[in-house]
Structure formats: C-alpha cells, structure tokens
N, C-alpha and C positions, 0 to 999 in steps of 0.2 A: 504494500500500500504506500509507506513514506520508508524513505533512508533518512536516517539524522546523521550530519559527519559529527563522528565522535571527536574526530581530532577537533574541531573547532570546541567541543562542549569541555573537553581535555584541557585548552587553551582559554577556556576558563575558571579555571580553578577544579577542574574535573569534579564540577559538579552531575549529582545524582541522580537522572531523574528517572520516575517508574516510566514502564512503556505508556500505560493511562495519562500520564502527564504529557508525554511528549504525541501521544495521540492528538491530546487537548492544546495542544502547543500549534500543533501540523493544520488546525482544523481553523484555529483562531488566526495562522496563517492565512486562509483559505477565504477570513470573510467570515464566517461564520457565528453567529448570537449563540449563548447560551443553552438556549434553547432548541434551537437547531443541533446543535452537539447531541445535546439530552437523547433527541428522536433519536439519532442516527446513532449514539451508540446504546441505545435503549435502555437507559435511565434516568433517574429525576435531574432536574435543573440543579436540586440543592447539590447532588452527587458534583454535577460538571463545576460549581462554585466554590465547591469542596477542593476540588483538583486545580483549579484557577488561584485560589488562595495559596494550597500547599506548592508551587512555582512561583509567585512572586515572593513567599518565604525563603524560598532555597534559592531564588536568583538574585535573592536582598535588592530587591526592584521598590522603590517607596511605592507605595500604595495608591493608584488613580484609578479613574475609571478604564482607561485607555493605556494603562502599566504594560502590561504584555506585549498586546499591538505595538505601540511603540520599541519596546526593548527587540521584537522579531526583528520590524523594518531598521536595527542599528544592525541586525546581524540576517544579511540577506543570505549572506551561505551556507546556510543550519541546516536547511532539509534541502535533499539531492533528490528532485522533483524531475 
C-alpha cells in the first residue's frame, strides 16, 4: 500500500512509529479528514484521534490543528509513493 523510507524516519532521531500511525501518517498525506480514515480503516474517529495524538507526541510537533499536515509537507520524502 505505502513505503515509508526508514532512512529519513532514522535521520530523525529514529523515531518509533507503529504501522497504525504511519498508516494514519500516509492517509493524512493523502488529504484525508478524520473521519474518512475512520471509514477506510474501519474504526471510530476517537480511534484515528487517538493515533493522530500519539504522533505528534512522539514527533514532539506542538500541538495545532494542522500539526501533522504541516510537519509531512516539511518532509516530502517520507512515503515512497
């Protein structure tokens, strides 16, 4: 489905993430609301919020609405699309 280059995730502090997170990582690339996740990997929104939260934890990202999105588009060559 997605490649994540590990060398880049390595080159940052070889951080941790589950395959869930980097699904939710790949998806939020993609565009994708909350809730569109949820459907598509077919569980609750709280679930997808859950996983949204525990990555900008672990990528020490301050907290915004647009946290993530923003930290992908500083690292366009994460997923091998």
């Amino acid at each position: 489905m997605f490649l994540v280059s590990f060398e880049i995730m390595k080159s940052l502090g070889g951080i941790q993430l589950t395959l869930s997170e980097i699904e939710i990582l790949f998806y939020i690339k993609e565009g994708l609301t909350s809730t569109q996740i949820a459907k598509l990997r077919n569980c609750s929104v709280r679930t997808v919020e859950k996983h949204r939260s525990n990555i900008i934890l672990k990528l020490k990202i301050p907290s915004s609405q647009n946290a993530l999105l923003i930290w992908i588009l500083k690292h366009p060559n994460l997923f091998n699309t």
